[in-house]
ZARO-349801 format. One line per field, with one value per residue (C-alpha): x, y, z; residue number from 0. Coordinates in steps of 0.1 Angstrom, whole numbers, plus 5000, padded with zeros to 4 digits. Example, Ala and Ser with C-alpha at 12.3 -4.5 7.8 and 13.67 -1.06 7.14 Angstrom:
BEGIN
X: c(5123:5137)
Y: c(4955:4989)
Z: c(5078:5071)
i: c(0:1)
//
This chain:
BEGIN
X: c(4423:4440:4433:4461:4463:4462:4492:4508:4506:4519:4548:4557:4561:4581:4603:4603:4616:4644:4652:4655:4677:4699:4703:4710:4738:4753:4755:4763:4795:4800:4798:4829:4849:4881:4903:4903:4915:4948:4936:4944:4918:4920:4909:4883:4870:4871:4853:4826:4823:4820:4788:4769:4772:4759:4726:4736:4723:4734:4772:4771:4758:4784:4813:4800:4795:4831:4851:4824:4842:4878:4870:4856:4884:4909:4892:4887:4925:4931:4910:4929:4965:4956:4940:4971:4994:4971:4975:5011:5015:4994:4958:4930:4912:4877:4887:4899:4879:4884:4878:4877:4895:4885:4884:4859:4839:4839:4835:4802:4788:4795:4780:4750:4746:4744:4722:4695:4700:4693:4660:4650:4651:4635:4604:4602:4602:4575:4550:4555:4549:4516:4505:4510:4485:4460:4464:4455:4431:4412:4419:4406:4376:4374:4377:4348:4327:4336:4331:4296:4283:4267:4284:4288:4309:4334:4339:4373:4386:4382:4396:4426:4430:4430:4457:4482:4476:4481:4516:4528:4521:4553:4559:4530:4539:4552:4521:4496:4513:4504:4466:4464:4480:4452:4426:4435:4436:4404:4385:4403:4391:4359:4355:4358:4339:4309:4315:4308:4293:4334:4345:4361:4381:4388:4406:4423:4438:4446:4469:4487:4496:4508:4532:4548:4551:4562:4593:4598:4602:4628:4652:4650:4660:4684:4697:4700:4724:4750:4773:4757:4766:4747:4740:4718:4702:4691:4679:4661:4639:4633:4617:4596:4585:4577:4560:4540:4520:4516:4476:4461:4469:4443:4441:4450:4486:4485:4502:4530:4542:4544:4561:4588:4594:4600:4624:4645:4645:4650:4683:4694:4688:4708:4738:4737:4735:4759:4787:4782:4788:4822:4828:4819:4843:4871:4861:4871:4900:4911:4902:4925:4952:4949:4950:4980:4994:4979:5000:5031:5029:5027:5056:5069:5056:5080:5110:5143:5176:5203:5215:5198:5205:5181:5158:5159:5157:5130:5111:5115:5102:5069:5065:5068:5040:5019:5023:5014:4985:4974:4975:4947:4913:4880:4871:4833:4819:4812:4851:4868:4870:4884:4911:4923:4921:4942:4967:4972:4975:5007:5020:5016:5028:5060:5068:5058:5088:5112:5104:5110:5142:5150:5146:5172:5191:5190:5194:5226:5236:5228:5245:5282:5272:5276:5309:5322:5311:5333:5359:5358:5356:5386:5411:5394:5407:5444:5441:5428:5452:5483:5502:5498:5528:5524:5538:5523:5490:5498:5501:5465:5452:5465:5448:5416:5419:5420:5389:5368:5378:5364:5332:5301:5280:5264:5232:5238:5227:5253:5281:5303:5298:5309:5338:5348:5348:5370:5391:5395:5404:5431:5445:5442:5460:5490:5494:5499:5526:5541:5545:5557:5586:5604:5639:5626:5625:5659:5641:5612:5639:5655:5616:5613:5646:5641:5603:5618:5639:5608:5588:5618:5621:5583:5591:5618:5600:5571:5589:5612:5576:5592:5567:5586:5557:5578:5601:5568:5556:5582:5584:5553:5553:5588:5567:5538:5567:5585:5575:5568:5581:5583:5543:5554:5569:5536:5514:5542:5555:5523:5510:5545:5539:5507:5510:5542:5519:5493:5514:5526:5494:5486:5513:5510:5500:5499:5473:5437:5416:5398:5440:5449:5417:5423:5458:5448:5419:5439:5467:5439:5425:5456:5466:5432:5443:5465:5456:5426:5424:5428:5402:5382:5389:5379:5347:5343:5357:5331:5299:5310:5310:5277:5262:5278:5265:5229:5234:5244:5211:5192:5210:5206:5172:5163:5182:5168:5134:5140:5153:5120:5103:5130:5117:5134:5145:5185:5190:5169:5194:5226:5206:5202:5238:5249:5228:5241:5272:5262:5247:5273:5298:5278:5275:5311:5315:5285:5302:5335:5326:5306:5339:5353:5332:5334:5367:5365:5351:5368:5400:5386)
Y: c(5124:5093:5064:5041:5015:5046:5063:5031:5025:5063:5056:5027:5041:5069:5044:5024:5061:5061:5026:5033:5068:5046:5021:5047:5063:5031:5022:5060:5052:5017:5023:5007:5042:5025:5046:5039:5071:5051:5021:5011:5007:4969:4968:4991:4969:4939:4958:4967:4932:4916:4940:4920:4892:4914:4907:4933:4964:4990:4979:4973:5010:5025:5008:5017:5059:5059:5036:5057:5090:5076:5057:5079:5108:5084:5073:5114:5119:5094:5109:5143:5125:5109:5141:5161:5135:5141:5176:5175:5153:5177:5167:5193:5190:5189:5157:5140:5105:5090:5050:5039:5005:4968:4984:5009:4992:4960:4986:5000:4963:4955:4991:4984:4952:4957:4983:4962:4933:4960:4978:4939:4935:4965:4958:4921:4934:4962:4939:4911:4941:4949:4913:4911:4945:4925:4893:4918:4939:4905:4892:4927:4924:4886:4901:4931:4902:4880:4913:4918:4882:4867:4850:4809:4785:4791:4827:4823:4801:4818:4845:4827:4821:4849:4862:4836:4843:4876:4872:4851:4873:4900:4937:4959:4994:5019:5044:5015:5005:5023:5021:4986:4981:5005:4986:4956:4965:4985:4951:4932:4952:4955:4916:4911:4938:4923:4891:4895:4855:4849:4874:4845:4833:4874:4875:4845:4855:4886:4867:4847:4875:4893:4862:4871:4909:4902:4876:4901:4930:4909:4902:4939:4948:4921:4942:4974:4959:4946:4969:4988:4973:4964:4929:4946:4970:4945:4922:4945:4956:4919:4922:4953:4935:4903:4928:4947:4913:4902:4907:4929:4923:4930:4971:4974:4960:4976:5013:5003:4972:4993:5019:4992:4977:5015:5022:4995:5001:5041:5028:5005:5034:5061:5042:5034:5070:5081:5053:5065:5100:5096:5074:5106:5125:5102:5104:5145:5137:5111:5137:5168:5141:5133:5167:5172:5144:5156:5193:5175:5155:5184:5197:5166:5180:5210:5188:5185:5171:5162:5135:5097:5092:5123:5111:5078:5094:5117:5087:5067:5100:5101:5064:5064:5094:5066:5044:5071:5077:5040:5035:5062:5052:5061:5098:5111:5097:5129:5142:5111:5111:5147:5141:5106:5126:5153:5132:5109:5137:5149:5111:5105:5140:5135:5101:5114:5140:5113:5089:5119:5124:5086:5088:5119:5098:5068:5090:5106:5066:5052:5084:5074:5038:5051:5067:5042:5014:5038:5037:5000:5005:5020:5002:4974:4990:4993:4958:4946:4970:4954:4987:5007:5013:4994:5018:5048:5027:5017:5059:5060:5033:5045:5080:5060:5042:5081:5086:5058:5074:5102:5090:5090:5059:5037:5013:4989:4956:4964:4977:4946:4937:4972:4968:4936:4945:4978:4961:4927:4945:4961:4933:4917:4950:4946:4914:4916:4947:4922:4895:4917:4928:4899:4923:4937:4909:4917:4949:4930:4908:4943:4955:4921:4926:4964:4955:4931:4956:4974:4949:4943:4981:4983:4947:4962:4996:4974:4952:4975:5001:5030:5061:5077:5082:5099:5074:5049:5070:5072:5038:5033:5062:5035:5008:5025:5043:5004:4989:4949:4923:4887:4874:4841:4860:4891:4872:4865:4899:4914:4895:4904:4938:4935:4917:4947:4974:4959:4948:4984:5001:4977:4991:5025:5053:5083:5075:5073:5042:5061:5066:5031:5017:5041:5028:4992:4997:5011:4988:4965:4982:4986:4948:4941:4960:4938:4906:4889:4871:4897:4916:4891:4889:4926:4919:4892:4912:4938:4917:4903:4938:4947:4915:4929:4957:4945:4925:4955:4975:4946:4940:4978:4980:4946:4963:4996:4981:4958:4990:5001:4973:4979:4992:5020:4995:4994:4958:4980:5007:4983:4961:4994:5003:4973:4976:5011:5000:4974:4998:5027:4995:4984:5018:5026:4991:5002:5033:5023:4993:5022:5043:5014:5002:5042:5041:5011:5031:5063:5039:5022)
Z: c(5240:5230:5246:5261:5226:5205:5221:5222:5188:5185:5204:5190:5154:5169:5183:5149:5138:5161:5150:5114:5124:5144:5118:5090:5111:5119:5079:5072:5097:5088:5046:5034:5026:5014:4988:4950:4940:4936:4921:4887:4860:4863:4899:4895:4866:4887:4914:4890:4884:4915:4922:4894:4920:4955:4969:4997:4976:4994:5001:4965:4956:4985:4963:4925:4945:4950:4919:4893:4897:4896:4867:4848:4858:4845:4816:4810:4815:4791:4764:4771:4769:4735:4723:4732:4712:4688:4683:4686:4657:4638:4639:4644:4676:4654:4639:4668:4675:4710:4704:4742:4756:4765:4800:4797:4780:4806:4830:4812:4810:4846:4854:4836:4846:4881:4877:4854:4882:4912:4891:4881:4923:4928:4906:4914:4953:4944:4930:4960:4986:4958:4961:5000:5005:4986:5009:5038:5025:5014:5051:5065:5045:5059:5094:5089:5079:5110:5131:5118:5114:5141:5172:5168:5184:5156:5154:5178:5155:5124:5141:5149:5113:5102:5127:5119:5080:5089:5106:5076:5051:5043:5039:5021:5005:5031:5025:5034:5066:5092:5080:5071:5105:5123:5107:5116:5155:5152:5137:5166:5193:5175:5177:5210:5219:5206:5217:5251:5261:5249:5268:5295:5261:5256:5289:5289:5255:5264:5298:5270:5255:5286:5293:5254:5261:5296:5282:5257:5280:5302:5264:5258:5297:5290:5260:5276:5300:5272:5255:5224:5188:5154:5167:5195:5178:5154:5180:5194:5158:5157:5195:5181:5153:5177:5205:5179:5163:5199:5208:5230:5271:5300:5301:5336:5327:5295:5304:5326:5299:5278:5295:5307:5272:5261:5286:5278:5247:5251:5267:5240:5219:5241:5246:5206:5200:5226:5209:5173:5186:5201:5166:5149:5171:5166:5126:5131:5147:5123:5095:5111:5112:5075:5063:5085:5065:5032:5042:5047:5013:4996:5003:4985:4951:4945:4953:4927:4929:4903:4929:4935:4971:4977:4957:4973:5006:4997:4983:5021:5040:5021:5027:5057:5059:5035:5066:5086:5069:5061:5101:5105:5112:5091:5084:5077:5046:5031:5035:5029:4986:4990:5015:4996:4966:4979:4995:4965:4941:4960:4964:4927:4917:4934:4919:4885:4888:4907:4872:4853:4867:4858:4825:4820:4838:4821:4789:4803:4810:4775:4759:4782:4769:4736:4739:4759:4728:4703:4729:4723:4686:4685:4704:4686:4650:4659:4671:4641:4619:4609:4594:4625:4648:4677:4702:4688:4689:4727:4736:4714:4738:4767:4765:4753:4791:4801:4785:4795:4835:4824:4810:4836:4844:4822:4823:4850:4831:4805:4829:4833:4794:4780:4804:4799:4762:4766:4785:4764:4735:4754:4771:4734:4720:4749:4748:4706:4716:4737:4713:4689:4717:4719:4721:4751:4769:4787:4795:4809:4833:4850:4855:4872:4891:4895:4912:4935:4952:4954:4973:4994:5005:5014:5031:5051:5062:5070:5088:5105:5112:5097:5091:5062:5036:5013:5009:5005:4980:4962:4957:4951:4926:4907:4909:4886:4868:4856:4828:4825:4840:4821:4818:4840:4868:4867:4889:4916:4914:4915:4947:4964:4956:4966:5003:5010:5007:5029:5054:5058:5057:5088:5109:5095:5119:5098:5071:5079:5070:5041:5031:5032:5015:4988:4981:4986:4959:4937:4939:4929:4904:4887:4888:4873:4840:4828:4850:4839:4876:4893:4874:4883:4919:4922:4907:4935:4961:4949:4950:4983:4997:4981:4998:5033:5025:5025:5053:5078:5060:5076:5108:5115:5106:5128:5159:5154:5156:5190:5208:5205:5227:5254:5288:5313:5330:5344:5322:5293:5294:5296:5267:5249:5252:5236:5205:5202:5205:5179:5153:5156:5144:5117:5104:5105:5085:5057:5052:5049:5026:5007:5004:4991:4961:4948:4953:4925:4903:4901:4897:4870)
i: c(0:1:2:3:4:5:6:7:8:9:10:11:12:13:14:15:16:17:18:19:20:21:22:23:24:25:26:27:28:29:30:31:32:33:34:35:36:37:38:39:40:41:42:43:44:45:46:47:48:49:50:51:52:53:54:55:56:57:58:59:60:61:62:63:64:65:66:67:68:69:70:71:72:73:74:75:76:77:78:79:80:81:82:83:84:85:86:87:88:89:90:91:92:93:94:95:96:97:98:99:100:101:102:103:104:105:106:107:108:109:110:111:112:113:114:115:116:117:118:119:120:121:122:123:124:125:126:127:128:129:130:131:132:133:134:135:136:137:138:139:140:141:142:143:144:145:146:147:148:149:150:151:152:153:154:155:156:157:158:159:160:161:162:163:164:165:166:167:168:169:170:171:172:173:174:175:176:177:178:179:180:181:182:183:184:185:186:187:188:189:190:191:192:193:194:195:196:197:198:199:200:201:202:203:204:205:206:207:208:209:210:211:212:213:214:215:216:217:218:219:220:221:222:223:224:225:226:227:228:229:230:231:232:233:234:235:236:237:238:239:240:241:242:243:244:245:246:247:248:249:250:251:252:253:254:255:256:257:258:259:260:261:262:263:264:265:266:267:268:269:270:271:272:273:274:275:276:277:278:279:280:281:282:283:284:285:286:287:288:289:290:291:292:293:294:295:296:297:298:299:300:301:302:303:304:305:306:307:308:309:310:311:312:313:314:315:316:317:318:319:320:321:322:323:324:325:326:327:328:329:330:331:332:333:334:335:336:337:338:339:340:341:342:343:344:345:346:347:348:349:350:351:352:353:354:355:356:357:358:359:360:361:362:363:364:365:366:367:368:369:370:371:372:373:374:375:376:377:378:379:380:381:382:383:384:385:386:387:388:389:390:391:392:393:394:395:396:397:398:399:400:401:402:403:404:405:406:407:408:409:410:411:412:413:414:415:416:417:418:419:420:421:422:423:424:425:426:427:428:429:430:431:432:433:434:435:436:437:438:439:440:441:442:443:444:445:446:447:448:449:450:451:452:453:454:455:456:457:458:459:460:461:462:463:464:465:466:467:468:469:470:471:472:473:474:475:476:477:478:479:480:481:482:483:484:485:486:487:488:489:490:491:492:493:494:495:496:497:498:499:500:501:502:503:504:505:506:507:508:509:510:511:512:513:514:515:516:517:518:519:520:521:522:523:524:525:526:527:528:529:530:531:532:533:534:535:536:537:538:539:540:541:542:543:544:545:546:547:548:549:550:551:552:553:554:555:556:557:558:559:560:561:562:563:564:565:566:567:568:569:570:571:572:573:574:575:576:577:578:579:580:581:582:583:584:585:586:587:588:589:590:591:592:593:594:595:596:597:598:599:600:601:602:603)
//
């Protein structure tokens, strides 16, 4: 049977066990698990490195296990692109050489780097643990001799001597521990055994060394009572180590120290265990929520459109499940680079086909940007033509202004310069018809006379609130149908024209908003053709509404977000009305200021 320091010493290398099982689980849960599967190569470069600098070894080799694989799948799907270009331009997949970037090859160094630095620690670590068994196989052997030399008045303090070389010296090889630790003990016990004239210095030792265990037992009760973390397990390995170089104590006090320093401990170790558990169960949970996510991004891969705003609000529903799935805690280690992987394959899939659908777009845009440009081109020809008849030419340009309506989009940096050129070199064409027209001019005085009476009828029915839209479209229908009016009196005229029709839209009761905005923008579109100011008044009135625009977006989105901190509360309900009330308005108001702007465009 063992005897009590035997089992001791048993017990406490199965408790060293637990501590090293509890320690790896806490790293196994606390390994940085972050996702790189999205990174680009320069990150993952920079994070390669950075490890050159570590000391902490294994955070270093936890961060290199998981940017390795990414790297080296994107530096594999790389290869494969340029070996695919290569065969499409007609090289011969036996003669293909893949010449690899600054990148991978700063990633290579930093890789190997890290790893020389970590096997140069490694060594340099062996050969210290090496030198340290020697120290205490030479102090063992100093210790037998001691043992087996005869008793003097300086035995106890060689002894001492050699026990505080002993705790100086640092780790040996783990296959010599546990022996080089037994031996030591044995030749301890051994000493004092045959020392019995000191046995009076024996026991008083051995009461010192009670007092240690005993302050030592009262930290580790001390830790069993506070709540379980890294900190305490830590502290209490540093009370093992402290307990375990601690000499013997009187025997009759020996079983039930060590029985309270166990418990203690045994709880430290329970509560540890019973923590990282529920972490591992919130871990599963956290995982079935990813993969929930993971489903739903999926989805996300098969969808089309021909139409921007449901692209746009395709791309704002699978960013919002990114925030979703950013707000998730950790998942287990071992599932974690599969379910990033998975999830980020959808989310980069789906904006690969959104960019795809760009560029067709963008072609489609640069294409109307070139027929718009020979638009330009032309009217630019009979402008510059001096044998072409000016009012044939004018029926030519006028159908070319046709055209341009019908033409799609173009690129938006070149929008306003393709249009002021189009329509420069019409005003420029039209104005040089109207030079030429100087026998028209008494024409252009009854147009001027003709459109007053115009303005003065939509006055009057304004005035008077009459609801005959017949009648105003007929009118409005002369006024489109009457040529020019004398170039001093167009701006005047224009404005008249301009104020009638929207003071009878304000008492009209028969049109609908979206009616009377459409008529008031294209009244202004109109004037803008042939009125430099007012063309470029629409283009102010136009960025003004854009900037509203954005305004509401954010008003909306600020209001939208304080409802949600409201209680249930009667003031929270009346508070919450009022913001409703506020956000239905500013809706109506984006809309409408939407409707607007396209209504711009299709006039234009």
């Amino acid at each position: 049977m063992m005897n009590t320091e035997e089992r001791e010493h048993t017990e406490q290398d199965a408790l060293g066990k637990q501590l090293t099982d509890t320690l790896e689980a806490e790293h196994e849960l606390a390994e940085d698990i972050t996702d790189y599967t999205h990174h680009p190569k320069e990150d993952l470069v920079r994070l390669a490195e950075n490890l050159i600098k570590e000391t902490d070894y294994k955070k270093a080799d936890a961060i290199l296990k998981q940017i390795k694989p990414v790297f080296d799948e994107l530096r594999e799907k790389e290869k494969q692109e340029a070996l695919d270009k290569f065969i499409a331009e007609g090289g011969e997949a036996d003669g293909f050489e893949y010449k690899t970037d600054t990148l991978s090859q700063r990633f290579d160094q930093a890789v190997k780097q890290y790893r020389d630095k970590k096997a140069r620690q490694q060594h340099e670590s062996e050969k210290e643990k090496e030198k340290n068994l020697q120290t205490k196989t030479a102090l063992l052997e100093k210790l037998r001799q001691l043992t087996d030399a005869e008793e003097t008045t300086a035995s106890i303090a060689a002894l001492k001597q050699i026990q505080d070389e002993w705790k100086t010296i640092g780790a040996v090889p783990a296959a010599h521990s546990k022996n080089l630790w037994a031996n030591y003990n044995a030749l301890i016990e051994l000493f004092y055994s045959n020392r019995s004239i000191y046995f009076e210095l024996k026991e008083l030792d051995r009461k010192k060394n009670l007092s240690l265990k005993q302050e030592i037992c009262d930290k580790a009760e001390k830790l069993a009572q506070a709540e379980p973390s890294s900190q305490v397990i830590k502290e209490l390995n540093d009370l093992h180590e402290e307990y375990k170089h601690v000499g013997p104590v009187p025997k009759e006090e020996q079983e039930a120290l060590w029985q309270r320093f166990k418990a203690a401990s045994d709880v430290v170790y329970d509560k540890r265990r019973a923590q990282l558990d529920t972490l591992r169960k919130e871990m599963d949970t956290n995982l079935q929520s990813k993969i929930a996510l993971c489903e739903k991004a999926e989805q996300y891969t098969s969808f089309d459109s021909s139409k921007i705003n449901d692209w746009n609000d395709k791309t704002k529903e699978l960013l919002d499940l990114q925030k979703q799935w950013e707000a998730i805690g950790i998942v287990p280690r071992e599932k974690a680079r599969d379910v990033n992987k998975r999830f980020w394959a959808a989310f980069k899939t789906f904006f690969h086909h959104k960019n795809e659908f760009f560029k067709k777009l963008e072609a489609y845009r640069d294409q109307n940007l070139h027929k718009k440009a020979e638009l330009c081109q032309q009217v630019e020809a009979l402008l510059a033509s001096e044998e072409v008849d000016l009012e044939t030419a004018a029926e030519q340009v006028k159908k070319l202004q046709q055209n341009w309506k019908d033409i799609g989009p173009v690129p938006e940096k070149q929008r306003n310069q393709i249009f002021d050129r189009f329509k420069a070199s019409c005003d420029a064409f039209f104005d040089k018809r109207r030079g030429k027209r100087n026998n028209t001019e008494k024409e252009f005085e009854v147009n001027y006379e003709k459109k007053q009476q115009i303005c003065a009828a939509i006055e009057k029915m304004a005035e008077e609130q009459q609801t005959d839209m017949p009648a105003f479209e007929s009118l409005r229908n002369e006024w489109q149908n009457t040529g020019f009016v004398p170039k001093k009196h167009m701006h005047t005229i224009q404005k008249r024209y301009s104020d009638a029709i929207s003071r009878y839209l304000q008492q009209s009761k028969q049109l609908t908003d979206k009616e009377k905005d459409k008529i008031q923008i294209a009244i202004e579109v109109d004037a803008s053709r042939n009125n430099p100011k007012a063309a470029k008044d629409l283009q102010k009135k136009e960025g003004f509404m854009r900037k509203r625009m954005s305004q509401l977006e954010s008003d909306i989105a600020i209001w939208k977000n304080n409802m949600e901190f409201f209680g249930h509360s009667k003031n929270a309900d009346k508070f919450r009305q009022e913001f409703t009330e506020k956000i239905q308005a500013a809706e109506q108001e984006y809309l409408s200021l939407k409707r607007q702007i396209q209504m711009i465009y299709e006039n234009q």
